[in-house]
C-alpha positions in Angstrom: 0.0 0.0 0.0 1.5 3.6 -0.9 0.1 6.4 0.3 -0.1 9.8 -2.0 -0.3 13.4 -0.7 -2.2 15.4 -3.1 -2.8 18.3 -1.1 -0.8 20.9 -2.8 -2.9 20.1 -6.4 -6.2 21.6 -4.4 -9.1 21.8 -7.0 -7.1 19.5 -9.4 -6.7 16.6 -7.1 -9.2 14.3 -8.9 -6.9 14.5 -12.0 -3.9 13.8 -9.8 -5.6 11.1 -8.3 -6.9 9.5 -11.8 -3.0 10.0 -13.4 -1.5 7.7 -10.3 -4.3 5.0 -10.5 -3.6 4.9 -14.1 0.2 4.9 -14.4 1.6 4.0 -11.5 -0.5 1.4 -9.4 0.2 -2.4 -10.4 -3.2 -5.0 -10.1 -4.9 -5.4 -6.8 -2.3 -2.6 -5.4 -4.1 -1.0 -2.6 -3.5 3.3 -2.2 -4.0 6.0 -0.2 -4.4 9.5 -1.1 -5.2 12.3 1.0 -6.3 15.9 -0.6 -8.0 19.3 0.3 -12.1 18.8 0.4 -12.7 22.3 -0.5 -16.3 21.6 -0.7 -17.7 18.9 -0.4 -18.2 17.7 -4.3 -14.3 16.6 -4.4 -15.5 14.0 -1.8 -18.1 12.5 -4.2 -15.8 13.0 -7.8 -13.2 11.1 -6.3 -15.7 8.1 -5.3 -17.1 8.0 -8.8 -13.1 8.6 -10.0 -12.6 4.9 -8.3 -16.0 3.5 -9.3 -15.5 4.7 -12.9 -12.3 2.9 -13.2 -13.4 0.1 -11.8 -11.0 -0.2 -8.9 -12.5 -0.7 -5.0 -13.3 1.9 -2.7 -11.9 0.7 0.4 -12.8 3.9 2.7 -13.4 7.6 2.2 -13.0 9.3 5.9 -12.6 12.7 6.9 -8.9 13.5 8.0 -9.5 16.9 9.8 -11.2 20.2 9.3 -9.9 20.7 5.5 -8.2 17.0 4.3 -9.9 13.7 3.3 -8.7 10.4 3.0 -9.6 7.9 0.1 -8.7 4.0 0.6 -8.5 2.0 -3.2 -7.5 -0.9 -4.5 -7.0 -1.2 -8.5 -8.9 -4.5 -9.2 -8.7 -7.4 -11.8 -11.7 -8.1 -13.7 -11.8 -11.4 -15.7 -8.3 -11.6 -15.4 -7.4 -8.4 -16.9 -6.0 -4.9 -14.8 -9.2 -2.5 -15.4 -8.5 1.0 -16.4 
């Protein structure tokens, strides 16, 4: 499991976010990647982000005041690496 910090991206976070699950994590690799929840709608793009590639949400928790926390794991399907 490797964790990500993608605090410093603010508003551009998701895109951060969709880069790393697509580049860099290998199958069934689990992540973790914390990033600014300006408002609240971050929180739910990067939940459809994970469903939308097809990987597994593991957990979505507040960190503090400002930062959230999202738990994945990029998935096989029928023997293939989704995304």
């Amino acid at each position: 499991m490797r964790r990500f910090d993608l605090r410093e991206l603010k508003e551009n976070a998701i895109e951060g976010m969709k880069t790393i699950i697509e580049n860099d994590l290998i199958e069934n690799e689990a992540a973790i990647f914390i990033f600014e929840a300006i408002d609240f709608s971050l929180v739910q793009k990067s939940a459809d982000l994970v469903k939308e590639l097809n990987c597994e949400l593991l957990n979505s928790l507040k960190y503090n005041e400002i930062d959230w926390t999202i738990s994945m794991r990029k998935r096989l399907i029928d023997g293939q690496t989704v995304v």
